[in-house]
C-alpha positions as CSV (number, residue, x, y, z in Angstrom):
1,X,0.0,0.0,0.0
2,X,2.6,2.2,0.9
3,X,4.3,2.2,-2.2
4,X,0.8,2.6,-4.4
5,X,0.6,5.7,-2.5
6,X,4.1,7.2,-2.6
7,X,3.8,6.6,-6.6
8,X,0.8,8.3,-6.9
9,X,1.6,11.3,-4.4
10,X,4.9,11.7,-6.2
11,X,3.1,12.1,-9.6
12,X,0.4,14.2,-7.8
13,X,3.0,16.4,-6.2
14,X,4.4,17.2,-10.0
15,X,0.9,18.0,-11.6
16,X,0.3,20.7,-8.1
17,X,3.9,21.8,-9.8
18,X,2.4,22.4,-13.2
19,X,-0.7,23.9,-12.1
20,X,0.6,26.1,-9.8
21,X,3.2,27.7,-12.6
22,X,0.2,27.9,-14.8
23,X,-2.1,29.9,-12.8
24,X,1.2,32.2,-12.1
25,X,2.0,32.9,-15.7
26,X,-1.8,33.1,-17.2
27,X,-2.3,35.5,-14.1
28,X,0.6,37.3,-14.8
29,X,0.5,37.6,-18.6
30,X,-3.1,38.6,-18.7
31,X,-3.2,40.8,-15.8
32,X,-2.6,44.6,-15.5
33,X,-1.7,45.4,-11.9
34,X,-0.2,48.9,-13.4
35,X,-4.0,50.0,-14.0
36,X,-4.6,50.3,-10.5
37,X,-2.1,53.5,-10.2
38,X,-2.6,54.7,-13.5
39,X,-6.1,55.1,-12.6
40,X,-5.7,57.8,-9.8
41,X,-5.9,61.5,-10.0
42,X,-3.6,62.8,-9.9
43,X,-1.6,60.1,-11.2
44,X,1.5,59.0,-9.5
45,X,4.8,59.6,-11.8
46,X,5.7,56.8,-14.0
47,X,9.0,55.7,-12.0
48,X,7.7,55.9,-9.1
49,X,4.5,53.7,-10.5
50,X,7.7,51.6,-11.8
51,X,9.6,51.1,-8.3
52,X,6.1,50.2,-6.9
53,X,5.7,47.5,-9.5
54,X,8.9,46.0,-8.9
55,X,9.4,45.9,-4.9
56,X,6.1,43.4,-5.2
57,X,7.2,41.7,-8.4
58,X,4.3,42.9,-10.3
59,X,6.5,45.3,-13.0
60,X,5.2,44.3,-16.2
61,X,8.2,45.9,-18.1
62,X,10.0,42.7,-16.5
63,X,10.5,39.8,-18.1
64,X,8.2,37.2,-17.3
65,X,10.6,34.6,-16.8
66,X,12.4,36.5,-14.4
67,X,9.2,37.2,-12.4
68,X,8.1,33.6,-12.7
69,X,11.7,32.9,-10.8
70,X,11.4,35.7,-8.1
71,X,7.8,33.9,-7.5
72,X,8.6,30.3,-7.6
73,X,11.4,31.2,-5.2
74,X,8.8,32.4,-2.5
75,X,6.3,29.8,-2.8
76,X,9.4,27.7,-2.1
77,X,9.3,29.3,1.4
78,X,5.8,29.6,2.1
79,X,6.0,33.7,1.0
80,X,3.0,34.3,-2.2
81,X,4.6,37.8,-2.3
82,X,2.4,40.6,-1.5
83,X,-0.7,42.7,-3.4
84,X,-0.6,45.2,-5.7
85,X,-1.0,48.2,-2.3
86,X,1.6,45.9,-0.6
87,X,-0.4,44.0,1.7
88,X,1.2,40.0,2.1
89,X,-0.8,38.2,0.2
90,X,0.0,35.0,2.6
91,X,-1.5,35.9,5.7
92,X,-4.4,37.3,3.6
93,X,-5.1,34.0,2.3
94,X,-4.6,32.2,5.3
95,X,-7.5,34.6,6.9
96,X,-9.7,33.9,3.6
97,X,-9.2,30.5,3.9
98,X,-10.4,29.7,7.2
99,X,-13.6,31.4,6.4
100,X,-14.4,29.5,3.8
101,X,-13.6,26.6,5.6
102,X,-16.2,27.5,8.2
103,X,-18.4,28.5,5.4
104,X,-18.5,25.5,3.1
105,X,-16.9,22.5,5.8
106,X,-20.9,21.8,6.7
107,X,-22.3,22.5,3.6
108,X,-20.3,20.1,2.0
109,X,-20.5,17.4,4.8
110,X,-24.4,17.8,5.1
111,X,-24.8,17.5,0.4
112,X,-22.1,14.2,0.7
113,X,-24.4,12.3,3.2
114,X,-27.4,13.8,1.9
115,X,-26.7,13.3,-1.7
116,X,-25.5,9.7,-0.9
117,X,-28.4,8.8,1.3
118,X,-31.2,10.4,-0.9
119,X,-29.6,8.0,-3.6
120,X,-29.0,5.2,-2.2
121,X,-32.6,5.5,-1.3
122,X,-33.9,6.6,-4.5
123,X,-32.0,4.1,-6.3
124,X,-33.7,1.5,-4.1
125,X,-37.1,2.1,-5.0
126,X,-36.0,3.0,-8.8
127,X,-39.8,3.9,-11.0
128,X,-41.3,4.2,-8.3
129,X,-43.2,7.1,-6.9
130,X,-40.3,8.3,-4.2
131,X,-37.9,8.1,-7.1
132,X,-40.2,9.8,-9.2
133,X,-40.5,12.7,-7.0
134,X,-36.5,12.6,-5.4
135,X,-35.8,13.1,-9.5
136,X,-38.2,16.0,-10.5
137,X,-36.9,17.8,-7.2
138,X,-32.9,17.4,-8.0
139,X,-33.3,18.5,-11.7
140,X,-35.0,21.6,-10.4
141,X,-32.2,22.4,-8.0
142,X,-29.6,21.4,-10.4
143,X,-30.6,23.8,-13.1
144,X,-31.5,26.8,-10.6
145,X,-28.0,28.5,-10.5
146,X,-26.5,28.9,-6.9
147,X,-27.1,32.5,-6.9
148,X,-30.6,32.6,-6.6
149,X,-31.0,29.3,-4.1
150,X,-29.0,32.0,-2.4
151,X,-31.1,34.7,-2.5
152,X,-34.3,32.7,-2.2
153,X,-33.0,31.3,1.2
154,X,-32.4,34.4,2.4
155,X,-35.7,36.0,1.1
156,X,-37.4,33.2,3.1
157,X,-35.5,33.7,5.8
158,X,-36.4,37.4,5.9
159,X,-40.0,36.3,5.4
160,X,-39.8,34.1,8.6
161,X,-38.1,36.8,10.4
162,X,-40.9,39.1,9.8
163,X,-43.7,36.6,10.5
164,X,-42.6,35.2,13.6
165,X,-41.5,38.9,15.1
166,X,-37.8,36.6,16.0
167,X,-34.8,36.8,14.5
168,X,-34.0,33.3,13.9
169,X,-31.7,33.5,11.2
170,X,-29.5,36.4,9.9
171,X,-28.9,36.6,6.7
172,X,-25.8,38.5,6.2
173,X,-22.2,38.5,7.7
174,X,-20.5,35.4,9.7
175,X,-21.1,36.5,13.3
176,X,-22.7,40.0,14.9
177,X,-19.9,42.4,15.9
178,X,-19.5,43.4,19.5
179,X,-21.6,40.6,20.8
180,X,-22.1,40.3,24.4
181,X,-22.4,37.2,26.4
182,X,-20.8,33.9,26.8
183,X,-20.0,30.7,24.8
184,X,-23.5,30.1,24.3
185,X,-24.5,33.3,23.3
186,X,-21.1,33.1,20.8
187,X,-22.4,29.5,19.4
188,X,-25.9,30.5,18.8
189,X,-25.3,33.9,16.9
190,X,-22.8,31.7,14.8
191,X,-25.4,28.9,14.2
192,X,-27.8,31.7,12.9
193,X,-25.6,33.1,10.3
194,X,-24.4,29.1,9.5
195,X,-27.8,27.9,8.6
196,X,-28.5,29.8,5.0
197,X,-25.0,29.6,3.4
198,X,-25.5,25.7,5.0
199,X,-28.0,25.4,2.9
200,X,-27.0,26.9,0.0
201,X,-24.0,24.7,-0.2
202,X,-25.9,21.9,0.7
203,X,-28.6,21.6,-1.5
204,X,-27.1,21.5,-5.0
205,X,-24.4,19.1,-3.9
206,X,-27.3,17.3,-2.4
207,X,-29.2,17.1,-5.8
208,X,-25.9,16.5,-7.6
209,X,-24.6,13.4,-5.7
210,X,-27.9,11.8,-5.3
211,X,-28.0,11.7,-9.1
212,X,-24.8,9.9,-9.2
213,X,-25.3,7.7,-6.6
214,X,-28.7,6.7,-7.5
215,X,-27.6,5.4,-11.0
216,X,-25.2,3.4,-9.2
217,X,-27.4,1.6,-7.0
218,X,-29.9,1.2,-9.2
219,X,-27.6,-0.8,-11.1
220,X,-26.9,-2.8,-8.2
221,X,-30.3,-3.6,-6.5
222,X,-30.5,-6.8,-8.9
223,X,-27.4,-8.1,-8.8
224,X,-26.1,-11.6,-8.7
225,X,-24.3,-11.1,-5.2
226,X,-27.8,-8.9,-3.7
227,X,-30.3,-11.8,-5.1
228,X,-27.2,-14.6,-3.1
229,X,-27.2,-12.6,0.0
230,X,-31.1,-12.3,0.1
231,X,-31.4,-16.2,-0.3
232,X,-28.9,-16.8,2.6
233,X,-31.7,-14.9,4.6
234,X,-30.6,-11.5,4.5
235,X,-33.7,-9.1,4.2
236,X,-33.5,-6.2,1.1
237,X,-32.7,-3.3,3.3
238,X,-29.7,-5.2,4.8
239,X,-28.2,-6.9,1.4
240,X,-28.5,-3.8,0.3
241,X,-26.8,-1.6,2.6
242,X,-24.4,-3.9,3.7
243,X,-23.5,-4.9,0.1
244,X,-24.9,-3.0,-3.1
245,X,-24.2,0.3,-1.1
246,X,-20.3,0.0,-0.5
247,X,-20.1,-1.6,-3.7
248,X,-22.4,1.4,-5.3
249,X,-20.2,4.1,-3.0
250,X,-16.3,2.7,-4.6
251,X,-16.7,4.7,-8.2
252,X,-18.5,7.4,-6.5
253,X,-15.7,8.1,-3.9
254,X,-13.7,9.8,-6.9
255,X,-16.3,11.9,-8.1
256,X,-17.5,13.0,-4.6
257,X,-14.1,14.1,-3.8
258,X,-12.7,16.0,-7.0
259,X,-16.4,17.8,-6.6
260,X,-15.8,18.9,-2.7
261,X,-12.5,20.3,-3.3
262,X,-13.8,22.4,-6.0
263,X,-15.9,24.3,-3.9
264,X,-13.7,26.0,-2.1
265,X,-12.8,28.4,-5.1
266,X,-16.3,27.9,-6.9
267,X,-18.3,29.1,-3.3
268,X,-18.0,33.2,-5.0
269,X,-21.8,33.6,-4.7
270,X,-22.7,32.2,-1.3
271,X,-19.7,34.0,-0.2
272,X,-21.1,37.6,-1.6
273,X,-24.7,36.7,-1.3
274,X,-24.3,35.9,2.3
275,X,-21.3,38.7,3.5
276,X,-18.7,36.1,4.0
277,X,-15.3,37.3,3.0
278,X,-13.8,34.1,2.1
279,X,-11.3,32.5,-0.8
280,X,-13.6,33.1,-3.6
281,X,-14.8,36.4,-2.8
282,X,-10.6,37.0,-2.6
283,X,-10.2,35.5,-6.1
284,X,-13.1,37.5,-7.8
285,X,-12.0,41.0,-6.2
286,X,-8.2,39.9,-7.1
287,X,-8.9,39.5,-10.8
288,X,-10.6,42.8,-10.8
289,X,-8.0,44.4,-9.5
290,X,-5.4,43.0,-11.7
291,X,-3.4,41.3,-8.2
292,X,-1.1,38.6,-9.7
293,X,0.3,36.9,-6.6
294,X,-3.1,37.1,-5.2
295,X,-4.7,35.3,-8.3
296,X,-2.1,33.3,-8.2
297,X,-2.1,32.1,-4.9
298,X,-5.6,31.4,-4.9
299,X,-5.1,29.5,-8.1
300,X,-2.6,27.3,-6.0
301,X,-4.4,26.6,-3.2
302,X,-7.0,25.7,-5.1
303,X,-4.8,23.2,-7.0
304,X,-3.3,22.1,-3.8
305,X,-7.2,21.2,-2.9
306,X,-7.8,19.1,-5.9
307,X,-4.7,17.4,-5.6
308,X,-5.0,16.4,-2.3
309,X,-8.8,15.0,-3.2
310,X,-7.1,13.1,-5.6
311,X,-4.3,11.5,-3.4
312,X,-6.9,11.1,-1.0
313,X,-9.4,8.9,-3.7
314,X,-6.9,7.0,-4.2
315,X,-6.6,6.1,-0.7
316,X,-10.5,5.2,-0.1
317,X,-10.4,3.3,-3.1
318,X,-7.4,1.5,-2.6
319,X,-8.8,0.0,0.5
320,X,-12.9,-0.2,-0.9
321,X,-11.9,-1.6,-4.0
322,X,-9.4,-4.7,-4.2
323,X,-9.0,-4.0,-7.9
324,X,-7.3,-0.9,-7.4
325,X,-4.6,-2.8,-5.3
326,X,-3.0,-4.8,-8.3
327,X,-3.4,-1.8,-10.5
């Protein structure tokens, strides 16, 4: 086992090499941080616009290989070199990226075992009215984009505000500012602003995986191995948890995890629907601003999330599917 996963983390480790020096020099050579200066009144003296550009490695009149270099060589030590207004782009990330993980860790924990069970389920009863209606409800959520599950939830949540006289859910903003009270007071204001951008995470990936995991066990449900285990006395819910499903869940494992890793960079509406000022919200006002190292740090991390899906996958499948293991 070891060695299956050394080989694949090695080769995983080189594409994160690749995709990281691709986001740098797309970002780089379609980007215009100079715009930003140029842009004031009055504007700031071309060499002093210049000295700007280059103590943050942004100086387009440099060559790009030689930017590239100054860049690799500060990823090397953890540094993403700093923004256009020379804020360090590092610690800025690290702050975005722990909101986001707050933000999208339940969302995308509740749509996994959601979307799994709602299949598996589905899947189970296959032409039949539950599947019937468990279809006709993901479609719907599927094709409505994310944006306006957003704003819906929070329109209904302002309509429930209003009709119970309570404020049980806020709708903007990750916590209240100067809050008083203690832990519980902390935990319950934090479970209020949770519960829509929850949902809004939750739902699509709920609709998506369920999908997925309902073709799968509908092909299972009359298998050889079900209909054996059912004539050794099994009943159908058992042979078919106990074997169709972790049979059913092994192809899905790869899908489900490329798909969560994803949403960290893909989460740019729940995060400006809901207030949250997280990774994608970073990205989207980065790119606007023409910030290289912050694009391209964002870039990264997001390739560092899709490449440790990956290396993970190949884990859970090397030890849910034996096939895998002489591969």
């Amino acid at each position: 086992m070891a060695r299956f996963l050394l080989r694949r983390l090695a080769g995983r480790l080189l594409l994160l090499f690749v995709a990281a020096s691709c986001a740098y020099l797309l970002a780089a050579g379609a980007l215009n941080p100079r715009a930003n200066y140029e842009g004031r009144r009055p504007p700031p003296p071309a060499e002093v616009v210049d000295a700007a550009l280059d103590a943050y490695n942004l100086n387009d009149a440099t060559p790009l290989a030689q930017r590239y270099a100054v860049w690799v060589s500060g990823v090397a030590t953890g540094d993403f070199g700093r923004t256009w207004d020379g804020a360090p782009v590092t610690e800025e990330l690290g702050r975005r990226i722990g909101v986001s993980v707050r933000l999208l860790l339940p969302g995308a924990v509740v749509g996994c075992v959601g979307g799994v069970l709602l299949g598996a389920w589905a899947g189970s009863r296959r032409h039949g009215p539950a599947d019937r209606a468990a279809t006709a409800v993901s479609f719907v959520l599927i094709s409505v984009p994310v944006v306006v599950v957003a704003v819906s939830l929070q329109n209904a949540a302002l309509w429930v505000n209003q009709g119970t006289g309570v404020e049980l859910l806020r709708a903007t903003g990750e916590y209240t500012p100067g809050l008083e009270g203690g832990a519980g007071a902390w935990l319950l204001d934090r479970s209020r602003h949770l519960v829509l951008p929850t949902l809004t995470v939750a739902l699509p990936q709920i609709a998506l995986y369920s999908r997925y995991q309902r073709n799968l066990m509908a092909d299972q449900v009359d298998a050889d191995y079900v209909r054996t285990a059912r004539a050794k006395g099994l009943t159908r819910r058992r042979a078919l948890v106990r074997h169709a499903l972790r049979t059913a869940l092994a192809p899905a494992v790869a899908y489900f995890g490329y798909s969560l890793a994803l949403l960290l960079t893909s989460a740019v509406f729940t995060e400006k629907v809901f207030g949250w000022h997280g990774a994608g919200e970073y990205l989207l006002d980065s790119v606007g601003q023409g910030d290289v190292n912050a694009v391209a740090a964002v870039c990264c991390f997001g390739a560092a999330c899709v490449i440790a899906a990956g290396f993970l996958v190949d884990t859970v499948s090397f030890l849910l599917d034996p096939r895998v293991r002489t591969a």
